[in-house]
C-alpha positions as CSV (number, residue, x, y, z in Angstrom):
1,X,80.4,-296.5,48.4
2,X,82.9,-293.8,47.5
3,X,84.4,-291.5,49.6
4,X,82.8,-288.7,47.8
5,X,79.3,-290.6,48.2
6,X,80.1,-290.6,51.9
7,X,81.0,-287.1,51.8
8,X,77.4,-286.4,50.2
9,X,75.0,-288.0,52.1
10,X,76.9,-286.5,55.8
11,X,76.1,-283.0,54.3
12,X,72.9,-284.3,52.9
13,X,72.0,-285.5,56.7
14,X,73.9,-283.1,59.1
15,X,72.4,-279.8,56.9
16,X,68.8,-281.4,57.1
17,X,69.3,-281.6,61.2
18,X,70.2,-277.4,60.3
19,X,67.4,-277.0,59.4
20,X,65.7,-278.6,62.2
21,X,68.0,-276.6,64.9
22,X,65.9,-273.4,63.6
23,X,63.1,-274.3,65.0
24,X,63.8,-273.5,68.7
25,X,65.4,-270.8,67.8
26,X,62.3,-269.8,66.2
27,X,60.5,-270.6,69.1
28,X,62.4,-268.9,71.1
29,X,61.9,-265.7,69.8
30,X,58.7,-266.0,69.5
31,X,57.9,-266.2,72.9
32,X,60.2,-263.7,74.3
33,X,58.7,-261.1,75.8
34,X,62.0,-258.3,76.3
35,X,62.6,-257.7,72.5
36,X,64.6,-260.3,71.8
37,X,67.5,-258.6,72.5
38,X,70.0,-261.4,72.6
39,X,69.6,-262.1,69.2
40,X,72.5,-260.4,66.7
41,X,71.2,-259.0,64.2
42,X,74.4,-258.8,62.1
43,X,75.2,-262.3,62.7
44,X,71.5,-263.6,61.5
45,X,72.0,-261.2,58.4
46,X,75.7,-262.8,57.5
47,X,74.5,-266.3,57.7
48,X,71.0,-265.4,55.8
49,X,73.7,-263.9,53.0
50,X,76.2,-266.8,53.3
51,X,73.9,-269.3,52.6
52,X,71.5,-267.6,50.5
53,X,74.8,-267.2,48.3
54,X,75.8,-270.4,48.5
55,X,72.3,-272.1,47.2
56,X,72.9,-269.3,44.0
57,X,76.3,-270.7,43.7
58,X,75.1,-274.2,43.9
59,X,72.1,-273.4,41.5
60,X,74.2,-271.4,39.1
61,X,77.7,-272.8,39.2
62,X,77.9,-276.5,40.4
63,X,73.8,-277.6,39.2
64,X,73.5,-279.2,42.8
65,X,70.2,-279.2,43.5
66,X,70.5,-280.9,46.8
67,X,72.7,-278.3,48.0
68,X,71.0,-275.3,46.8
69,X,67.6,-276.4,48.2
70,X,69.5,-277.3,51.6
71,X,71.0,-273.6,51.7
72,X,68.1,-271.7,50.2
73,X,66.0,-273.7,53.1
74,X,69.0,-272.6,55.7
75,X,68.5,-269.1,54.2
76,X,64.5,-268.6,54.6
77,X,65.1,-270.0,58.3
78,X,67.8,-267.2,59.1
79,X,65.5,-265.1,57.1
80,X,62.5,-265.8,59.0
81,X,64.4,-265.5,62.6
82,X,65.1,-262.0,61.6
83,X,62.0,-260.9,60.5
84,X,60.6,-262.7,63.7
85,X,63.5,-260.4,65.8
86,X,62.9,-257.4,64.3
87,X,58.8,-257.7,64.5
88,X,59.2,-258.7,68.6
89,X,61.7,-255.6,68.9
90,X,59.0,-253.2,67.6
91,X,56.5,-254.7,69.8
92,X,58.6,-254.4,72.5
93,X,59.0,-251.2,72.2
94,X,55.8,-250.3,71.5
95,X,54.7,-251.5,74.9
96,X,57.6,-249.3,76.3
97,X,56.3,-246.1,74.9
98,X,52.8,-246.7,75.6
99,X,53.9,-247.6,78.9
100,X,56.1,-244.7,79.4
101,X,53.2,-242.2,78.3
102,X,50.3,-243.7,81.1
C-alpha cells in the first residue's frame, strides 16, 4: 500500500465520520426551544461555501468522485443545519410576538 493509498482511504474514513458528526448537531437544533441562538450563522454559511466549492473543484478540476460526493454530502449537512437554524429562529420569534401581544 502506497503512501498516497494511505492518504486516501484516512480522508475516505475520517470525512465519512463528518458526516456522521452532523447528525447531533442536527438534532440539536432541532429540539431547541430558545431559537437556536448559539448556532453562527456566518460560520455554517463559510463551511456550507468551503465545501460546496471544494466538491465543484473535485468534480470539475481533479475528476475525484470520492471527494466531491464526500464534500457535496458535507455541504447539504451545513446546508441543512442552516435552514434548520433559521426555521427554529422564526418560530422562536413567532412565539415571542404572539406572546408579547396576549
Amino acid at each position: 500500500m502506497t503512501f498516497a493509498d494511505i492518504a486516501y482511504y484516512l480522508f475516505t474514513i475520517f470525512n465519512t465520520l463528518r458526516l456522521v458528526s452532523y447528525l447531533p448537531q442536527i438534532y440539536r437544533i432541532a429540539q431547541d426551544v430558545n431559537g437556536a441562538s448559539a448556532i453562527s450563522y456566518s460560520t455554517w454559511f463559510l463551511w456550507t461555501a468551503a465545501n460546496g466549492s471544494t466538491a465543484v473543484y473535485s468534480f470539475s478540476n481533479l475528476g475525484d468522485i470520492t471527494m466531491g460526493l464526500i464534500n457535496g454530502f458535507n455541504a447539504l449537512c451545513c446546508a441543512v443545519v442552516v435552514a434548520l437554524t433559521a426555521f427554529k429562529h422564526r418560530q422562536f420569534h413567532s412565539q415571542i410576538r404572539r406572546g408579547c401581544g396576549n
